[in-house]
N, C-alpha and C positions, 0 to 999 in steps of 0.2 A: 925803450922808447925815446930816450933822453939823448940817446949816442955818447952819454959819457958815463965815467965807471963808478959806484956807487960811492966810492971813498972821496969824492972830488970835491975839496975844501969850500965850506962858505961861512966866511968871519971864523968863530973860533967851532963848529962840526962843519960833519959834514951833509954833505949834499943828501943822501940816505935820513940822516937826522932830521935836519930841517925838514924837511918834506911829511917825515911822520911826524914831527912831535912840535911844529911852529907856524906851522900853514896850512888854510882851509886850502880841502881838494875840493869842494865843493861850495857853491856851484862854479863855473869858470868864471871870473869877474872881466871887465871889459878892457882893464890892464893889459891883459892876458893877448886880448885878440888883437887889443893895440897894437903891440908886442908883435903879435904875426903879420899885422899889416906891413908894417916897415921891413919885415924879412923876406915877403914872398909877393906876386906882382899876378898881375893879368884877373883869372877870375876868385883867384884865389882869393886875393886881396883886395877885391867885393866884396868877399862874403866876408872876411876879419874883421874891414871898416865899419859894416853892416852892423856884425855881432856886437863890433865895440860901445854903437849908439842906440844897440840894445830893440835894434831890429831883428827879424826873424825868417831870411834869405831862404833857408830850407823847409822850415818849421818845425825845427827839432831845437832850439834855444834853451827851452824847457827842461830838456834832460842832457844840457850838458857840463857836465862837471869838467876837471882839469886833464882825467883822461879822458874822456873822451871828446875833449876838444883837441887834446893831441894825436889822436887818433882822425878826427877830421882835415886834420894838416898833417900828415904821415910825415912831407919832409922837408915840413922846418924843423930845422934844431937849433932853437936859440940858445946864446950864451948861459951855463946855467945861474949863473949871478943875479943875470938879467930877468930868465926865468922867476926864479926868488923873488925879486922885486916887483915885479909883475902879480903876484900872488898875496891875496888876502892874509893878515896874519891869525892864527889858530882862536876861536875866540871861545870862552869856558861856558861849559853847558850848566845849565840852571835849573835840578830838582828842588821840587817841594818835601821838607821833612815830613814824615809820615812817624813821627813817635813825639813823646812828652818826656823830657827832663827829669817829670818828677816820678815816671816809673821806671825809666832807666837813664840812673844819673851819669852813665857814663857812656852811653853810646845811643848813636844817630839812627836811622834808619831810613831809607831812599826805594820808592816805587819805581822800579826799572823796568820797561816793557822794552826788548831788544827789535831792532828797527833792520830789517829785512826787506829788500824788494828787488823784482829784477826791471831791469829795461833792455829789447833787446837780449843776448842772448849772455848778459851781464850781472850776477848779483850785486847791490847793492847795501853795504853795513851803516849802520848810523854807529857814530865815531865814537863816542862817550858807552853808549849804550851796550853794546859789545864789546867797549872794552870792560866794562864791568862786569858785566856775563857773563864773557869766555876768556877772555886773556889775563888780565889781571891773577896775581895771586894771593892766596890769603896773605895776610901779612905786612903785603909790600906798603909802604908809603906813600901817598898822594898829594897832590897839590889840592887843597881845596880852600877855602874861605864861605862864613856867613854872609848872608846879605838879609839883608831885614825885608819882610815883606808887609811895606807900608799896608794903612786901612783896611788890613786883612787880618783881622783874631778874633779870638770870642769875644760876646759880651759881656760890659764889668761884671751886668746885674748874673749870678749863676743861677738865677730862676728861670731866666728870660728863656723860650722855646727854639732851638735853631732849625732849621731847614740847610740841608745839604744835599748839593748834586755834583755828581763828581763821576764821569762814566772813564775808562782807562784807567792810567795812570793818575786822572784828576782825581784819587780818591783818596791820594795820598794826605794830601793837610787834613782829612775830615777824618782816619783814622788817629791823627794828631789830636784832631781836638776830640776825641772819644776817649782818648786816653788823659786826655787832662781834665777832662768834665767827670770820670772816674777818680782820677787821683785825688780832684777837690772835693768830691762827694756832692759835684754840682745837681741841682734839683732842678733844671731845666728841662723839657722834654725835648728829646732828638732826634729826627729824622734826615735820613738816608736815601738818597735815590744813587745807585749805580750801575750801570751797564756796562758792557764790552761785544763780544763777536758775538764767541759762544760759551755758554756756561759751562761745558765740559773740560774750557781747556784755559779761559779768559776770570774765571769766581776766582780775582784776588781777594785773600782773607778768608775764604769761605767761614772755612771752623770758628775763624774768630771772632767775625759777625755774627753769627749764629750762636756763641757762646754771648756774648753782648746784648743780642733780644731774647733769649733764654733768661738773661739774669736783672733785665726791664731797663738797661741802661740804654740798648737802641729802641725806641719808644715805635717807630714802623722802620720798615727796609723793605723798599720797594725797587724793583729790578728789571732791567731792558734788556731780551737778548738781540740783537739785531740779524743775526744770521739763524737763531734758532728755528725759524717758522719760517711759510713760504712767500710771504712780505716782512722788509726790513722791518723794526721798532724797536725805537730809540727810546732813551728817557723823556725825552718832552711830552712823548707820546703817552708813556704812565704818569706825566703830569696832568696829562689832561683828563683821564681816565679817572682820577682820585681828586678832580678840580674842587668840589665843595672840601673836603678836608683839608686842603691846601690854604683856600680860601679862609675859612674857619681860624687855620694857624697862624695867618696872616691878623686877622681882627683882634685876636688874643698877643699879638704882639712879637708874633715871631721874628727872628733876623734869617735872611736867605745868604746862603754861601753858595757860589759857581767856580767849579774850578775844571780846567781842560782847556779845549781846543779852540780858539779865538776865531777861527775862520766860519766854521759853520753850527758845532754844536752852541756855544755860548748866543749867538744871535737867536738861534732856535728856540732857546729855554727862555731867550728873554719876551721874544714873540708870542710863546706858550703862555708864561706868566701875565700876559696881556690880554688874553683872552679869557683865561681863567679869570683875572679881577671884573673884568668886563662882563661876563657871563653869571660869578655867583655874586660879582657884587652889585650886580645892578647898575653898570656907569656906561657910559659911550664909550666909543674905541680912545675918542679924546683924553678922555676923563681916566679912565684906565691905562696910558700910557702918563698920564700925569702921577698917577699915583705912585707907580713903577719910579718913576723919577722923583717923588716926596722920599720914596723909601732908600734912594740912594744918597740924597740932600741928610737923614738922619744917620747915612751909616748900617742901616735895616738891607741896605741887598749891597752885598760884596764880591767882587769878582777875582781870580788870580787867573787868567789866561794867556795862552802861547800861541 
């Protein structure tokens, strides 16, 4: 696609290198189309200017990454240098640790759900994700570093009650702190709410959570299948379902944890939670929307979202 040969030098690798292991291919950034506007002319270079100020000439913007914007202009071939610079640099993916230190002192643990889709007649890999999946080998070496996840851990008090919801991959810190509230012999009660698709194929942990409320250390575990039944239902929706005992855990002092998907699950749970206070606790939507936010002012509802 490129019209040059993989081995084609940039700074010190090459062209082949760069491209896998220093620049996002995705999504196409406006560089990019900049880049084709100055190379190609008529209508072409409509649609590049377009794309560049992040207009949407065809209505395909959406889905297009670096090939398939090169595929949209078949014949430009910009200089690959030029290419390179034009192109967003690779930026590092960001798991939640799902284990505790103090039951295994010397290894990590990472909730990986591998990121598949098509567009078109094209599948799509998420980059991190499959490479840990599928390519990577045991052993091999990696590039990683901590980053601290501010105003997000447990409480001092190990009495205090926690609520956790975490449906995917968001259920990772909440296995974290299962395992730390076990290692301390924490005396707090803990709940769980997690969902995914379908429980046949999406029950991360199964056995282990199930060994966990088996042994009273997950105090409930309540679960959303979404694709199980002939209407969606999500966690919110078992939130609302168990609303008095939610409520209840609330008055007794509990801290809420959220963790997952910033777009739509997290606004849903916080709307749910709104209703719920509204409804068993007797307040106006006003009044219950204040509360929600006394409880984030203390530190009591915590979010980690993407």
């Amino acid at each position: 696609m490129l019209g040059v040969a993989p081995e084609f030098p940039i700074g010190d690798a090459t062209l082949r290198d760069v491209l896998a292991e220093r620049t996002s291919l995705s999504p196409a950034p406006d560089a990019l189309f900049q880049l084709y506007s100055h190379l190609t002319g008529g209508i072409r270079r409509k649609k590049a200017k377009a794309l560049s100020i992040g207009e949407d000439p065809d209505g395909d913007a959406a889905t297009l990454d670096v090939l398939a914007a090169m595929e949209k202009f078949p014949d430009v071939r910009p200089d690959p240098e030029a290419l390179v610079e034009a192109l967003d640099p690779l930026q590092p993916r960001l798991y939640s640790i799902s284990s505790s230190l103090r039951v295994h002192s010397e290894r990590v643990s990472l909730t990986v759900d591998t990121v598949r889709y098509h567009i078109g007649r094209r599948e799509r890999l998420g980059v991190a994700s499959t490479f840990l999946g599928e390519r990577v080998k045991p052993g091999t070496p990696l590039k990683v570093y901590v980053q601290k996840a501010h105003a997000f851990g447990l409480p001092a008090d190990p009495a205090t009650p926690i609520i956790m919801i975490g449906p995917g991959t968001g259920v990772a810190p909440f296995r974290a702190f299962l395992h730390e509230r076990m290692a301390t012999n924490a005396t707090g009660r803990n709940w769980l709410f997690f969902g995914h698709r379908r429980s046949a194929y999406d029950f991360f942990y199964e056995d282990e959570f199930a060994g966990m409320k088996a042994k009273g250390l997950l105090t409930r575990f309540s679960l959303a299948w979404s694709r199980d039944g002939p209407e969606k239902f999500y966690v919110q929706d078992r939130m609302r379902e168990v609303g008095r005992d939610l409520w209840s855990w609330l008055t007794d002092g509990a801290h809420v944890y959220v963790c997952g998907d910033a777009k739509r699950m997290a606004k849903d749970v916080e709307v749910a939670l709104v209703d719920i206070v509204a409804q068993h606790g007797a307040r106006s939507a006003d009044q219950a929307v204040a509360f929600l936010a006394d409880l984030k002012k203390q530190g009591r509802y915590q979010q980690d979202v993407y």
